[in-house]
TIRO-2110 file (N, C-alpha, C; in Angstrom, 1 decimal):
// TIRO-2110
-13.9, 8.8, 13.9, N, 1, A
-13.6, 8.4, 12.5, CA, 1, A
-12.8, 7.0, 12.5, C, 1, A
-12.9, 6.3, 11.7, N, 2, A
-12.5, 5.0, 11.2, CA, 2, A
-10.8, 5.4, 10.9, C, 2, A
-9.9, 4.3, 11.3, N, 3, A
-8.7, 4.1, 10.6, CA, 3, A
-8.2, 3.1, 11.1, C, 3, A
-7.7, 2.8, 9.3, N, 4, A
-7.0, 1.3, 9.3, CA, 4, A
-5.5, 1.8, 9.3, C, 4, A
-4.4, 0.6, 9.5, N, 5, A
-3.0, 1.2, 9.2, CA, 5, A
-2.2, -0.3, 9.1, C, 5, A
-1.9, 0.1, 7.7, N, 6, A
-1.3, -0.8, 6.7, CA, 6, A
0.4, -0.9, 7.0, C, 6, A
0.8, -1.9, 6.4, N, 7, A
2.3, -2.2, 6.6, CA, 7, A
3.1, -0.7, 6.4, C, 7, A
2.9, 0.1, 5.2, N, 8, A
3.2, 1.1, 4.9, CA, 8, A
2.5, 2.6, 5.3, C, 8, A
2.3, 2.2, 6.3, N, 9, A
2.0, 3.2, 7.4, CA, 9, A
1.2, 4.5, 6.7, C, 9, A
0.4, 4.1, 6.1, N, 10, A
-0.7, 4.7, 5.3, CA, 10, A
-2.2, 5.0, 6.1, C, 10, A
-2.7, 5.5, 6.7, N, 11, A
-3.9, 5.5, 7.7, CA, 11, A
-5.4, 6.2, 6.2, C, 11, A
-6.2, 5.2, 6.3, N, 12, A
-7.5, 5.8, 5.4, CA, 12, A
-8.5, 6.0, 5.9, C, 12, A
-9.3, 6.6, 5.8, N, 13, A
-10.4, 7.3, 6.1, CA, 13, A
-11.3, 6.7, 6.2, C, 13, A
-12.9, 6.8, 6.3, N, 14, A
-13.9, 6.4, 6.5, CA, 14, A
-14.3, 6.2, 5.0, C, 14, A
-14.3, 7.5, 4.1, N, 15, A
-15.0, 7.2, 3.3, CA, 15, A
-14.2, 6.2, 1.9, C, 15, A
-12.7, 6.8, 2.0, N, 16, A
-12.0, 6.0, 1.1, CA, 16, A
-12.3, 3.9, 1.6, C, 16, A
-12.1, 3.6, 2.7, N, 17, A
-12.4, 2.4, 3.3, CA, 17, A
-14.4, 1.8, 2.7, C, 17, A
-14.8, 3.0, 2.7, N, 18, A
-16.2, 2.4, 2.2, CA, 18, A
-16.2, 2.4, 0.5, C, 18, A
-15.1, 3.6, -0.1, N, 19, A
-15.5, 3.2, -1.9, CA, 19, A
-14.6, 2.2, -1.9, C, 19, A
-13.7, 1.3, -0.9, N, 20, A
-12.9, 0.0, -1.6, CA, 20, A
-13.9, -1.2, -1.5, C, 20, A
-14.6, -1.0, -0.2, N, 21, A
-15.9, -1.8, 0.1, CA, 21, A
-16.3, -2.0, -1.3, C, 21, A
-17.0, -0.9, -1.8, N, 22, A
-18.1, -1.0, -2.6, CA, 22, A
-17.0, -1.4, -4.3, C, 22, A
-15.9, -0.9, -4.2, N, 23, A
-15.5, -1.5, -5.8, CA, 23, A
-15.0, -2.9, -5.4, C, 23, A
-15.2, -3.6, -4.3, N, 24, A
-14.7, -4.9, -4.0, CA, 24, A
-16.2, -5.7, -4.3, C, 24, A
-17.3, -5.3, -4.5, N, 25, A
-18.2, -5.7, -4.2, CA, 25, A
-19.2, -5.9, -5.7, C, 25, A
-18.3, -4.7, -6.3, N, 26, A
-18.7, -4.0, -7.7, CA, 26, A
-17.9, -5.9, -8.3, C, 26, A
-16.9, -5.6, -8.4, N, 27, A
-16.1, -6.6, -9.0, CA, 27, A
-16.7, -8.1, -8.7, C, 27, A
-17.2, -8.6, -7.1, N, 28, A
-17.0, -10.0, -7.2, CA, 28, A
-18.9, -9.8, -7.9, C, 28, A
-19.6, -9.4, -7.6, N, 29, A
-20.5, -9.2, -8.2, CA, 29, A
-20.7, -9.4, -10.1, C, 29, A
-19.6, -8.5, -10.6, N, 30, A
-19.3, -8.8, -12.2, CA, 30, A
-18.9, -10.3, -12.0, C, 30, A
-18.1, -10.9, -11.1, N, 31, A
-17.7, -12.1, -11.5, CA, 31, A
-19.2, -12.9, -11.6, C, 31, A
-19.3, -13.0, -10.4, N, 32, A
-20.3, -13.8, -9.9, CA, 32, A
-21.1, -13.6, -11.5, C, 32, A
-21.6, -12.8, -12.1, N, 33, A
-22.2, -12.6, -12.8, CA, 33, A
-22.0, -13.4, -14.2, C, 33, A
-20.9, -12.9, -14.3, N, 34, A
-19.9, -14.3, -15.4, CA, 34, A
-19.7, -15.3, -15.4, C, 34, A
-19.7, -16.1, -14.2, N, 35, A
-19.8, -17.1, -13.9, CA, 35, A
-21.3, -18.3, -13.8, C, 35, A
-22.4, -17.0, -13.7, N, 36, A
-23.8, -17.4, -14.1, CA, 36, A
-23.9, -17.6, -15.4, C, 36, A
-23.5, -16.5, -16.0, N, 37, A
-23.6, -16.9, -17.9, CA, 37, A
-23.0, -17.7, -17.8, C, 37, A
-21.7, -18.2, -17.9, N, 38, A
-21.1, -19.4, -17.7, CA, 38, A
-21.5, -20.1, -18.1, C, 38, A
-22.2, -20.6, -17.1, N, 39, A
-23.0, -21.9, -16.4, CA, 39, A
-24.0, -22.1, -17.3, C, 39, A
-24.8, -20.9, -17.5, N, 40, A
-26.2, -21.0, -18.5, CA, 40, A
-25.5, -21.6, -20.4, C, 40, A
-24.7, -20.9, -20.3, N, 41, A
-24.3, -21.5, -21.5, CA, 41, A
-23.4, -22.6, -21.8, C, 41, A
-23.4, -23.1, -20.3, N, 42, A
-22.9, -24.7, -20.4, CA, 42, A
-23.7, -25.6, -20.6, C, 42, A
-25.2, -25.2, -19.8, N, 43, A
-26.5, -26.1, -19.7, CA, 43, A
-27.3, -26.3, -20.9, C, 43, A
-26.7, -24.6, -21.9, N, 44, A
-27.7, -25.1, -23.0, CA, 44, A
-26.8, -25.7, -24.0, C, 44, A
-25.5, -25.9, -23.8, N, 45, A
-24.7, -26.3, -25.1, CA, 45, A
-25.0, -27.7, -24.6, C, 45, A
-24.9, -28.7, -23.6, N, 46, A
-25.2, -29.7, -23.1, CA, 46, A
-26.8, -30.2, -23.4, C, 46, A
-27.9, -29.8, -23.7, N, 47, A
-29.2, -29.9, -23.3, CA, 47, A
-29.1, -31.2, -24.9, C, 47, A
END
C-alpha cells in the first residue's frame, strides 16, 4: 500500500491519494476549459 506523510503527520491511503489525483485533475481541466472559452470569445469580439 501507498503512504504519503505530511507535516502533520497524517499518512493516506492509496485510494484517498488517487480521488485527490483525480479532483486535481477535475479542476485544472475546468480551468483549462475556461480559459478556451476565454480565448474563443476574445477572437470573436476582435474579428
Amino acid at each position: 500500500m501507498l503512504k504519503s506523510e505530511y507535516s502533520h503527520k497524517q499518512t493516506i491511503n492509496q485510494t484517498d491519494a488517487k480521488q485527490h489525483l483525480h479532483d486535481i485533475r477535475y479542476q485544472r481541466q475546468n480551468q483549462l476549459k475556461s480559459i478556451v472559452n476565454e480565448c474563443h470569445q476574445l477572437r470573436i469580439l476582435h474579428k
